[in-house]
C-alpha positions in Angstrom: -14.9 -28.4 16.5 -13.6 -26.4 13.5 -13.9 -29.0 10.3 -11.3 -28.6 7.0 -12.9 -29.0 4.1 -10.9 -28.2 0.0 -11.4 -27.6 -3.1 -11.1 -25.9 -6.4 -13.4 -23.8 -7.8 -13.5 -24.9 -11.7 -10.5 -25.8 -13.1 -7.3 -26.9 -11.1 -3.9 -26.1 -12.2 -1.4 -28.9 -12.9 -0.6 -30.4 -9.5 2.5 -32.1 -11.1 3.8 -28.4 -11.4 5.5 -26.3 -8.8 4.0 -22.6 -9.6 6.3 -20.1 -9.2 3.8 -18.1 -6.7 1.4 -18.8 -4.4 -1.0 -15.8 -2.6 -2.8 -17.1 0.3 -6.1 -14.9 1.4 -7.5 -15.6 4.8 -11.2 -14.6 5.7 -13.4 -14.7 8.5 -16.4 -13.2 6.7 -19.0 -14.7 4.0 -18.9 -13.7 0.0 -18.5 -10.7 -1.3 -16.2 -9.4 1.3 -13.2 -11.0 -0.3 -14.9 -10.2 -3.8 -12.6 -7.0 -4.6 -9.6 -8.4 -3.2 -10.1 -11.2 -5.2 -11.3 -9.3 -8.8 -8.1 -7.6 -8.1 -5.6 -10.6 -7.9 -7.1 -12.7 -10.4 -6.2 -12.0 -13.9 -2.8 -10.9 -13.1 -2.2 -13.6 -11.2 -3.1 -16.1 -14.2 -1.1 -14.4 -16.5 2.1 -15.0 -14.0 1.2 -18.7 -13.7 0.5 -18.1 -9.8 -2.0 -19.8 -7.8 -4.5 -18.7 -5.4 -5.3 -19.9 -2.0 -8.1 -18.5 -0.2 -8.4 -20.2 3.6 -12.2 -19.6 5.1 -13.2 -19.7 8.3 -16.6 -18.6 8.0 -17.4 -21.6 5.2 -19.0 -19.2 2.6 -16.4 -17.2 2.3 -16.4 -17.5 -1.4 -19.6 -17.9 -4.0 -21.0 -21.7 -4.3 -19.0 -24.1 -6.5 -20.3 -23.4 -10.3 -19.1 -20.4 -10.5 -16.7 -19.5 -13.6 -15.4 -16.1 -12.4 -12.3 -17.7 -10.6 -11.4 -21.0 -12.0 -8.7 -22.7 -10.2 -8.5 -20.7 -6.9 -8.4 -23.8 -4.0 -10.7 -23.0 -1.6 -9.6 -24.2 2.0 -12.2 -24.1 4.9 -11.9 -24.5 8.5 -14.8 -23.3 10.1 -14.3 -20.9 12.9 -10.6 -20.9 12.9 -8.6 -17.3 13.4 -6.9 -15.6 10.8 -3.8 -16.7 12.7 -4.5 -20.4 11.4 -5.8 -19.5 8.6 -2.9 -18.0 7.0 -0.9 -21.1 8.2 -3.2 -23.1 6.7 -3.2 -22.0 3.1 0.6 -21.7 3.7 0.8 -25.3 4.5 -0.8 -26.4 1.1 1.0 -23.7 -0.9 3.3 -25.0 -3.9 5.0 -21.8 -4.8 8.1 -20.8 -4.5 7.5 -18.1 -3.6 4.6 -17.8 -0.7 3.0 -14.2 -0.9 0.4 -13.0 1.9 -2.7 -10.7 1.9 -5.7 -10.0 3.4 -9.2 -10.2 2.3 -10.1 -6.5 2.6 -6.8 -5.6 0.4 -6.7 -4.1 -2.9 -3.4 -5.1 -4.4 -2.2 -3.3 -7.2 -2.4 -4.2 -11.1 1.4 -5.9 -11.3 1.9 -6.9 -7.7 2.2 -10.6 -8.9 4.5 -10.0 -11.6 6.6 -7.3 -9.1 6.8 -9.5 -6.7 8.1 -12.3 -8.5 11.0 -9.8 -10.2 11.7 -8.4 -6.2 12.7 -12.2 -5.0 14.6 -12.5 -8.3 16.3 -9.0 -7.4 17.2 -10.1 -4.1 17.6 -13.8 -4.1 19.3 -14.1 0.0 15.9 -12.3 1.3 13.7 -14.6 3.0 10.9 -12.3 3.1 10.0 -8.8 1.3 7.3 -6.5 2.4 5.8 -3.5 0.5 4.2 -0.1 0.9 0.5 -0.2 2.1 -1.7 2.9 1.0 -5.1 3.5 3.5 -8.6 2.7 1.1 -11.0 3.6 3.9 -10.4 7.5 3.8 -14.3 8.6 5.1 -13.8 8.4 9.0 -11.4 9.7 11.3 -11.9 6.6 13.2 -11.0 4.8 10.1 -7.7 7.0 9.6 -6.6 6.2 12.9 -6.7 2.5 12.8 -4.9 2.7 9.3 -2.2 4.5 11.5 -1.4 2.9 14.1 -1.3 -0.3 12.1 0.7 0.9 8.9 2.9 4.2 9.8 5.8 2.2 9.1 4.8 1.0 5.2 2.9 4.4 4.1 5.0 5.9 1.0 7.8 7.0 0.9 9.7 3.6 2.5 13.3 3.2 2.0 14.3 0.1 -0.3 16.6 -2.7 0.4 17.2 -4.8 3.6 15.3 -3.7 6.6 14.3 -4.3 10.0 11.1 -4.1 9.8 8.9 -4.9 6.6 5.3 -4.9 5.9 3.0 -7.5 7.6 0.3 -9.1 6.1 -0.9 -6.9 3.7 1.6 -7.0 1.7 4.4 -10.0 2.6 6.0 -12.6 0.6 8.4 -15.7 1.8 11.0 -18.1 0.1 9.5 -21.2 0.1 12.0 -22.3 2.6 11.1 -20.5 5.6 7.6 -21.6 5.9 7.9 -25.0 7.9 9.4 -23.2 10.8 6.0 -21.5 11.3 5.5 -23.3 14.5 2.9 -21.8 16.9 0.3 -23.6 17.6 -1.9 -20.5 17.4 -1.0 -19.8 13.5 0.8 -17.1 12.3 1.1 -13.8 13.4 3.8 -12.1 10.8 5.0 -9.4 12.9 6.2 -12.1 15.5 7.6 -14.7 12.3 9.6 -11.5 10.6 11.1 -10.9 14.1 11.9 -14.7 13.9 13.7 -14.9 11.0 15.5 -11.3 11.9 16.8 -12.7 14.9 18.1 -16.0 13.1 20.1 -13.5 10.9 17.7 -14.1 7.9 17.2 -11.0 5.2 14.3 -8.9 5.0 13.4 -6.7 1.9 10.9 -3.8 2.0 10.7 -2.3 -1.8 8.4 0.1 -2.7 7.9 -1.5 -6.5 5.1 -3.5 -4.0 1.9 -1.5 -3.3 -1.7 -2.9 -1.3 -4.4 -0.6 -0.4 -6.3 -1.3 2.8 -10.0 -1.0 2.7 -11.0 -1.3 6.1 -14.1 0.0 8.4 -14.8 -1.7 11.8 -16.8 0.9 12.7 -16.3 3.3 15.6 -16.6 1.0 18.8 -15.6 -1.9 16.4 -12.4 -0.5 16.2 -11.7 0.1 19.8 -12.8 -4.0 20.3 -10.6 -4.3 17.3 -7.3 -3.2 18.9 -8.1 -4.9 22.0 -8.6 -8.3 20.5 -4.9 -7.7 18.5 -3.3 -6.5 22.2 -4.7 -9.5 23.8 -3.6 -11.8 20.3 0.1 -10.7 20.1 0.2 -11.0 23.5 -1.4 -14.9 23.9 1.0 -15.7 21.2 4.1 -14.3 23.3 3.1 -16.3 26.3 4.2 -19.8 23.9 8.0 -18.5 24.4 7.9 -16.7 27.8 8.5 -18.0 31.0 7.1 -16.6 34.4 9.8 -13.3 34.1 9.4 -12.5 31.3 5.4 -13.0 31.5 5.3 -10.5 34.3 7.6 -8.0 32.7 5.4 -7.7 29.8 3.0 -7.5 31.9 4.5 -4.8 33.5 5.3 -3.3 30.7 1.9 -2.5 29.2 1.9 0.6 31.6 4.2 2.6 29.2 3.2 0.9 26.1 0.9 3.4 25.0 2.7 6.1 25.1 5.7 4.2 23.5 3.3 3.2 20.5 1.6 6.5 20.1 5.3 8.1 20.1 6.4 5.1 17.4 3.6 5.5 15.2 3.9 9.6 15.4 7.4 9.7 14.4 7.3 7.3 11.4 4.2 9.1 9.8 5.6 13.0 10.1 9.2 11.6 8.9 7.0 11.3 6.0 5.9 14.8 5.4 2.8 13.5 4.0 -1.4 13.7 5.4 -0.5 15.4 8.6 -3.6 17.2 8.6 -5.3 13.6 8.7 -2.6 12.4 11.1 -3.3 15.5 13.9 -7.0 15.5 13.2 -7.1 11.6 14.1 -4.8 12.4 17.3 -7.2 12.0 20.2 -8.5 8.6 18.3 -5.1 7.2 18.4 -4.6 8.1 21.6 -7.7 5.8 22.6 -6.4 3.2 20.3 -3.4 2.5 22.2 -4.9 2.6 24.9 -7.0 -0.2 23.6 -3.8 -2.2 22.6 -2.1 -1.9 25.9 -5.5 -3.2 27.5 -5.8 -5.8 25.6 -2.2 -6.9 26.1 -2.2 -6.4 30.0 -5.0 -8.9 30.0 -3.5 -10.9 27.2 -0.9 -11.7 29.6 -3.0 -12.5 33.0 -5.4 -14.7 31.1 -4.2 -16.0 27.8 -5.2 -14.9 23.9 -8.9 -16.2 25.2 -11.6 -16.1 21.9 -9.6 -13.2 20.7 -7.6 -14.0 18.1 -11.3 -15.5 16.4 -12.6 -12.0 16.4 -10.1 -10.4 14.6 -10.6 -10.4 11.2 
């Protein structure tokens, strides 16, 4: 069984003291993986009196205690556990008031802290504001097409103010108020918590003052597993709210839901005018990758989430 385990590494802030931001950092993987993220967070996270929460499932997620580079980040571990949990778990010890989300591979940039803080402040009804995400891992094809199929949507240019559909986590904040109706007993998967709160008549923000770059590589069969293992998540997570018809009309869904995706994920990316050489070139990949999704969704809903959401990272 998965143990919990926290601390702080060096100094703690004032527990006393509500900060007015927390970032919470899930990981699966051991130190340095989260190293960049992290060097990237730190300073400007001190300097906006926000804290940071880094939930591990892998238990050496971050460098022994001892080390001065990142005083005060509380370290949360629960061996084992997905993502999923993960992020609800460093949510559910967050103080902020404002609850910002991204993920271990990210890159976030120099005044995302401070930005986000001024974003809430702009828009004080929203509930939840996502940003634009930029791709880091620009070497493969392969690498391209995952980027894609997971981001079209939040690539720059976005348009500002309330939306339907914001950033995920990469690059999401909450009120503080929202968080405790995070119930599934699987975690939380944003993109099923935004649609949530949309359908509760809740406000959603995407402003592109917020920028993440994504610095991801599974590899080129990695990827395919990848895309599987989120089909067969999203759907094990859907199966908590859906009775027998609705189960099998997801299931029979899946039949079109690669072309729907690949037809989705085309149209926001050449709205943009922007890498379409990289876009066509990655084509055939992304055709596979849907493919991948749909498979893992089809099976998702015969069988449950299974191991799946643990090997998503």
């Amino acid at each position: 069984m998965p143990t919990e385990t926290s601390h702080s590494i060096g100094q703690t802030t004032d527990p006393t003291k509500r900060p007015p931001l927390s970032i919470v950092v899930a990981t699966t993987k051991p130190w340095p993986e989260i190293r960049a993220c992290l060097d990237s967070l730190f300073e400007q996270a001190q300097k906006v009196g926000a804290e940071i929460l880094v939930a591990d499932g892998h238990g050496r997620g971050l460098p022994e205690m001892g080390k001065e580079s990142y005083k005060g980040v509380m370290w949360l571990k629960d061996t084992g556990a997905s993502v999923f949990n993960l992020r609800k778990l460093g949510m559910s010890h967050a103080r902020g008031e404002i609850i910002a989300i991204t993920e271990d591979h990210c890159r976030v940039a120099p005044d995302w802290c401070e930005r986000i803080m001024q974003v809430h402040k702009d828009y004080p009804d929203a509930v939840a504001v996502g940003g634009e995400v930029e791709n880091g891992a620009t070497t493969s094809l392969i690498d391209w097409a995952n980027f894609f199929l997971v981001f079209a949507p939040f690539v720059s240019p976005i348009r500002n103010g309330p939306s339907e559909r914001i950033c995920l986590q990469a690059n999401i904040s909450y009120k503080r108020r929202v968080v405790p109706r995070m119930a599934s007993q699987l975690g939380v998967m944003e993109m099923l918590f935004t649609r949530q709160l949309r359908q509760e008549g809740e406000v959603l923000i995407a402003d592109d003052r917020l920028l993440v770059f994504h610095v991801q590589s599974h590899g080129f069969w990695g990827t395919f597993a990848a895309h599987f293992h989120n089909g067969r998540s999203i759907a094990g997570f859907r199966l908590e709210e859906l009775g027998s018809v609705g189960r099998m009309l997801r299931l029979g869904s899946t039949a079109i839901l690669p072309s729907y995706l690949l037809w989705s994920t085309l149209k926001a990316l050449v709205s943009k005018h922007r890498l379409l050489g990289k876009i066509f070139a990655s084509l055939p990949l992304l055709g596979i990758l849907v493919c991948c999704h749909a498979a893992g969704e089809f099976v998702g809903y015969i069988a449950g989430p299974g191991r799946s959401p643990q090997r998503l990272a």
